[in-house]
N, C-alpha and C positions, 0 to 999 in steps of 0.2 A: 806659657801659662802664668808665671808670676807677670809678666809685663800687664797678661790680662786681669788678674788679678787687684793690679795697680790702679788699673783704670778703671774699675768696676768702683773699689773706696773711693778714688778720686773725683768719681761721678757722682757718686750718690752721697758726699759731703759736702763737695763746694757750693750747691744750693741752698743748703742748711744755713751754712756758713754767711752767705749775703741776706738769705731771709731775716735769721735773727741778726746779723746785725745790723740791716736797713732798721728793723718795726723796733731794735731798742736804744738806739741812739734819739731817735724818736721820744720814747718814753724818759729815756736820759736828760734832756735837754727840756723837757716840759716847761721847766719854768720860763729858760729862755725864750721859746717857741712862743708861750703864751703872752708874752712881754711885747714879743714883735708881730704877732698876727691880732692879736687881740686888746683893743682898747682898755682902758678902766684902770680903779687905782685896788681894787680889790682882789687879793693874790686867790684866794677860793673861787671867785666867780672865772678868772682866766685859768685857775686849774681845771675848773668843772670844761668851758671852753674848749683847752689842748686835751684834755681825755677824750670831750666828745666826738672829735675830727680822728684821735689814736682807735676810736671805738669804731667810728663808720670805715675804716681801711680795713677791722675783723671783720666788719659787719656783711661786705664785699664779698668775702671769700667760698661761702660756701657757692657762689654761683661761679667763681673761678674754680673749686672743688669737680663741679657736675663738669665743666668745658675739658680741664685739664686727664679730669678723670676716665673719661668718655675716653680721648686720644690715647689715653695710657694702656685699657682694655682694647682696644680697637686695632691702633697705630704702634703700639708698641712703647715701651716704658721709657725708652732713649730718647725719641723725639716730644713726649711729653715733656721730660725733663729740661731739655732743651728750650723748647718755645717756654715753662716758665723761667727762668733764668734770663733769656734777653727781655723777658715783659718786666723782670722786677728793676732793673737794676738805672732805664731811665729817668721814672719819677723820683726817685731819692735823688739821683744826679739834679732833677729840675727844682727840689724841694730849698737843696743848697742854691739855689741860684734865684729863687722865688722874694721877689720884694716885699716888703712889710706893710704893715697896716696905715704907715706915717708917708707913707709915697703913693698908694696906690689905694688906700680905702680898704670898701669892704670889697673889693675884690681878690685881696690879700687872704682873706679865710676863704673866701668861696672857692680860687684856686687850690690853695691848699688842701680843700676837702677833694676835691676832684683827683688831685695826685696821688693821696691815700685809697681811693677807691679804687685807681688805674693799678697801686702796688700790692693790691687784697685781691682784687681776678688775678694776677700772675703769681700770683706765691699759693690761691688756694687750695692747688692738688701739693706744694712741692713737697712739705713734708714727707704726705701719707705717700707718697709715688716712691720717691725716693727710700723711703724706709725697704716699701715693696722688693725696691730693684734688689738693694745689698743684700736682702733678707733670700729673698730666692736664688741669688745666687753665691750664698756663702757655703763654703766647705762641710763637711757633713760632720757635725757635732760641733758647729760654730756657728750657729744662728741666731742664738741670743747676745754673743758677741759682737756679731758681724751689726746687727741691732743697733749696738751700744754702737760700736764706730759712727753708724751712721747720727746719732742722737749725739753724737761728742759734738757734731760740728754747731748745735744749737750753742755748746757752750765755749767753744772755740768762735763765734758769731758774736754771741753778747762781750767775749771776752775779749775782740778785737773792739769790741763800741766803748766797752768802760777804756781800755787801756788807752784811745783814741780821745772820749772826753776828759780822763784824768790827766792826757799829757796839755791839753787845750787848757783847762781849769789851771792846771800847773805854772803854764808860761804865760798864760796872759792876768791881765789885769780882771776884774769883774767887770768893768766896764766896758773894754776892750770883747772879752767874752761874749756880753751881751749883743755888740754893736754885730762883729762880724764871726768871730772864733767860733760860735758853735754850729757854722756852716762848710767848716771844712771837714769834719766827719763825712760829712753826705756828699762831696766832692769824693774823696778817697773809695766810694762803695763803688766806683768806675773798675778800679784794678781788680779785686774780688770779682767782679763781675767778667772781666775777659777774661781769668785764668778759667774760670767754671764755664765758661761757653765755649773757652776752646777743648777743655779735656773730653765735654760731653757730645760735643760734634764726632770723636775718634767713636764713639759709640755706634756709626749706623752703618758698622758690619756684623754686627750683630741680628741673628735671625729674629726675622718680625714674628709676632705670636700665628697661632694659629687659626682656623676659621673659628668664632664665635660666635654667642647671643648679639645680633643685631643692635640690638642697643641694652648695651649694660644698666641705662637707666631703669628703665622700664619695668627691667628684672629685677634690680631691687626694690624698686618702689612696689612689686606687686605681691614677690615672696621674703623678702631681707628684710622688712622695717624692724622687724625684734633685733634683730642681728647690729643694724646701724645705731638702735638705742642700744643697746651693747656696747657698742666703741666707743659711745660719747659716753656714757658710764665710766667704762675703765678709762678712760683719759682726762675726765673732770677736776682730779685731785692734782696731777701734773699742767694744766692751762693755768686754773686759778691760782693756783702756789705759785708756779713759777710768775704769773703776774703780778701777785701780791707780794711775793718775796724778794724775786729780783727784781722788778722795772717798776714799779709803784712804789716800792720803800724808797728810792733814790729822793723821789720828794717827798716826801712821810719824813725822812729824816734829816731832810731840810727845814722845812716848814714845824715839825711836830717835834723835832730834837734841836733844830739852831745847827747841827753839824754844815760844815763851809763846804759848797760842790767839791772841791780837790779831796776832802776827806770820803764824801760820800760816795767818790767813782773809788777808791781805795777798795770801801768794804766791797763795790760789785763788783772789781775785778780779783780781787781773793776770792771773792764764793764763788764766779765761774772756772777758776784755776783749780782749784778744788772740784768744782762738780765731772771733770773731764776721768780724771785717774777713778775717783768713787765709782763711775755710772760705769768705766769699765771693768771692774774689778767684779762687780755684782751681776755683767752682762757674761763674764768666764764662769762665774759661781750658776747663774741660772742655767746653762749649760751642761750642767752635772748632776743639780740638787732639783730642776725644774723650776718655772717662773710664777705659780703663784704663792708658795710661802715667801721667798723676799718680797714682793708685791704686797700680799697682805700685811706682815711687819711694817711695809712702810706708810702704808694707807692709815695703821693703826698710829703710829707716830704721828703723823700728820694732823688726824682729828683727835689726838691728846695732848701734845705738842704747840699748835699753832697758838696759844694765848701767851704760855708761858715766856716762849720763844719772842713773839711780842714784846712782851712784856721787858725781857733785859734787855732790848735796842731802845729801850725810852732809860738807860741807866747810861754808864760813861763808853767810852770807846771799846774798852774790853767786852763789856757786855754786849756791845752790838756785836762783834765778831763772835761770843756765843750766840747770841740767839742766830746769827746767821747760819753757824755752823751745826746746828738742828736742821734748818729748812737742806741745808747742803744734801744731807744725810738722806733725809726722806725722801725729796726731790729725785737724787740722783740715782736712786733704784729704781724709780717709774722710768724719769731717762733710759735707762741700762735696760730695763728687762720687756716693758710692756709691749714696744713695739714688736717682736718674735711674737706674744701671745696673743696678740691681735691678728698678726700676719697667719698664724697659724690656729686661728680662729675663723678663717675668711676663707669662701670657696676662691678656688683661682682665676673663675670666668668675669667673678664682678669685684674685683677682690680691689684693685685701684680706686673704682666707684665708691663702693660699700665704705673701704676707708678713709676715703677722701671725706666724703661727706657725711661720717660719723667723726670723723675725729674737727670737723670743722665744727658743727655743732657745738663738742666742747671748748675748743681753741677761739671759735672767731665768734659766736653769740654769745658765750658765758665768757671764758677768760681774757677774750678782746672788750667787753664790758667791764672786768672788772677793777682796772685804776679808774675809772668814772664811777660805780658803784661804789667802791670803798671812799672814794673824794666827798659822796654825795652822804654818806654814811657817817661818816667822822665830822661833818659840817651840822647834821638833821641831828645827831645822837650826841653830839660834843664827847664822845670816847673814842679816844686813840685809838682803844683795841678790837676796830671793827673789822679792820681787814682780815683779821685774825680769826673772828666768826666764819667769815665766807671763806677760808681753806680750811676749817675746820669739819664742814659742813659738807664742802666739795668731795674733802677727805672719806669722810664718813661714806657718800655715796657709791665711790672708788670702790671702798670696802665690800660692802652690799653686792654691786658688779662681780666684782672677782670670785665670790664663794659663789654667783651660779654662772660662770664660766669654770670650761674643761679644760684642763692643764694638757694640751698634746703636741710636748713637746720631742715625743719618743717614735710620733708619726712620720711617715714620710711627707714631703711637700714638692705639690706639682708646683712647676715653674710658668710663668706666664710669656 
């Protein structure tokens, strides 16, 4: 039982784990990336550039959402898992290994938008699947725990990307950096990737679901669309925050603050070291107290918070680890709790589907948009504190969501 046990967390993290850290070493690296795929001597026009290409890999995903999601209702949640994990983990490997713009033209962006769109279909379902697996099969008065676990490995993900750019930034030159250093991140997403395909292959003795809805699409699309704009509701505040806060500020506060790459993977990898213990802590609390009062607290922080918060990363180094240390806080209660009240908001027949593709809506249309939004924002409006508006705003929506959703977290839940 614990062995099975073992393997259930071990499954339903390690995908998390290579997702976020293939899409934020990504973001990490913007400047670089836009140096070497993209021509010109103007640092905004190749940021707008490397967002655009980070935007079509979300932009991807909800069609990887519907394919992954379909398998997960269908096929069973293990071999979902599975087929996305060996889809994600080649393009980052080919991304490190992909020529620049000074060797091979423009075929240097054109591929690399294509490896992005290959890594947005295999990670589409992975979140929401994954969330599903650990969720349905966690202990009984441990679901929004079991939640958190699985939502840890987002920040154990970004936390292996900054820890990985700040040792590169660290030992190499700037120069050096640019040339080749910020391609060994995306070499490294290799190992990540065979320990999660082998734990998740032990997976297919587990029994497959049972006869179903034919095609889980279908069914949503014909009775769930309130339902689906529901998940992308409650998850709107967590995509765009965490884009604006972790993986957009890396350049915000190069470009907008003057802080040196070595400093800046500093502050992302304190705030995701930090967001791992918080999101678990409020995923045992949810568990006892129920998940929409921490939910709404943090929604409320979030659209009162994000200017201020702003506001002291444009001051000296202290202040940036505060304002970070707001978004940590808000953030990591959506982390910790939302995924149980989604899961346990979602019938069990389409429940992969329904999630998959509401939570992409938020994640890969809005929050995969928004380091190109905010780039495009603080260029058009010359104010720093735009990115700040759009998790403000995202916040607010969150909010709205949760007071007409049902807190049932004291329900039983059928397993898939």
């Amino acid at each position: 039982m614990r062995f099975q046990k073992t393997r259930v967390i071990g499954a339903g993290v390690a995908g998390n784990i290579l997702e976020w850290y293939d899409f934020s070493i990504y973001g990490f690296f913007a400047v670089q990336i836009g140096a070497t795929f993209f021509p010109g001597e103007d640092p905004i026009s190749r940021a707008l550039a490397t967002f655009s290409v980070f935007a079509v890999g979300y932009l991807a995903r909800p069609l990887g959402a519907i394919v992954i999601g379909h398998i997960g209702d269908r096929r069973g949640r293990p071999l979902a898992m599975t087929v996305s994990i060996a889809g994600m983990a080649i393009p980052t490997f080919a991304m490190g290994l992909l020529p620049g713009y000074d060797t091979i033209g423009l075929w240097a962006p054109v591929l690399l938008t294509v490896l992005r769109l290959m890594q947005g279909l295999a990670v589409g379902g992975e979140s929401a699947i994954a969330n599903v697996f650990m969720i349905e099969h966690a202990p009984t008065g441990r679901r929004a725990l079991s939640g958190a676990i699985c939502g840890a490995g987002y920040a154990v993900g970004i936390q292996l990307a900054s820890m990985a750019a700040l040792a590169c930034a660290s030992l190499m030159t700037p120069a050096a950096l640019q040339e080749w250093g910020w391609r060994i991140p995306f070499w490294l997403s290799l190992a990540i990737a065979a320990c999660g395909f082998q734990i998740r292959r032990t997976l297919k003795d587990l029994p497959p679901p049972a006869d179903r809805h034919p095609s889980p699409l279908a069914e949503v699309l014909r009775h769930h669309l309130v339902l689906v704009a529901q998940i992308a509701g409650l998850s709107l505040f967590a995509a765009v925050g965490f884009q604006a806060a972790f993986i957009y500020v890396a350049e915000w506060l190069q470009r907008v603050g003057g802080v040196s790459p070595a400093d800046t993977f500093k502050v992302t990898s304190l705030s995701m070291l930090a967001v791992t213990p918080v999101s678990l802590f409020f995923g045992w609390l949810a568990d006892r107290v129920g998940r929409r009062g921490p939910l709404l607290a943090s929604a409320l922080l979030g659209a009162g918070g994000a200017v201020p918060f702003f506001m002291l990363m444009q001051g000296g180094q202290g202040a940036i680890y505060l304002g970070q240390a707001g978004f940590v806080l808000a953030l990591a209660i959506q982390f910790g709790v939302q995924g149980a009240l989604m899961v346990e908001t979602t019938p069990e027949p389409i429940r992969c589907t329904a999630l998959a593709i509401g939570n992409n809506i938020a994640w890969s249309i809005l929050g995969g948009t928004t380091p190109l939004v905010a780039t495009w924002l603080v260029y058009r409006t010359t104010d720093e504190l735009s990115p700040a508006y759009l998790i403000a705003g995202a916040a607010a929506i969150t909010f709205v969501s949760l007071l007409l959703t049902r807190d049932n977290f004291k329900n039983e839940l059928r397993k898939g």
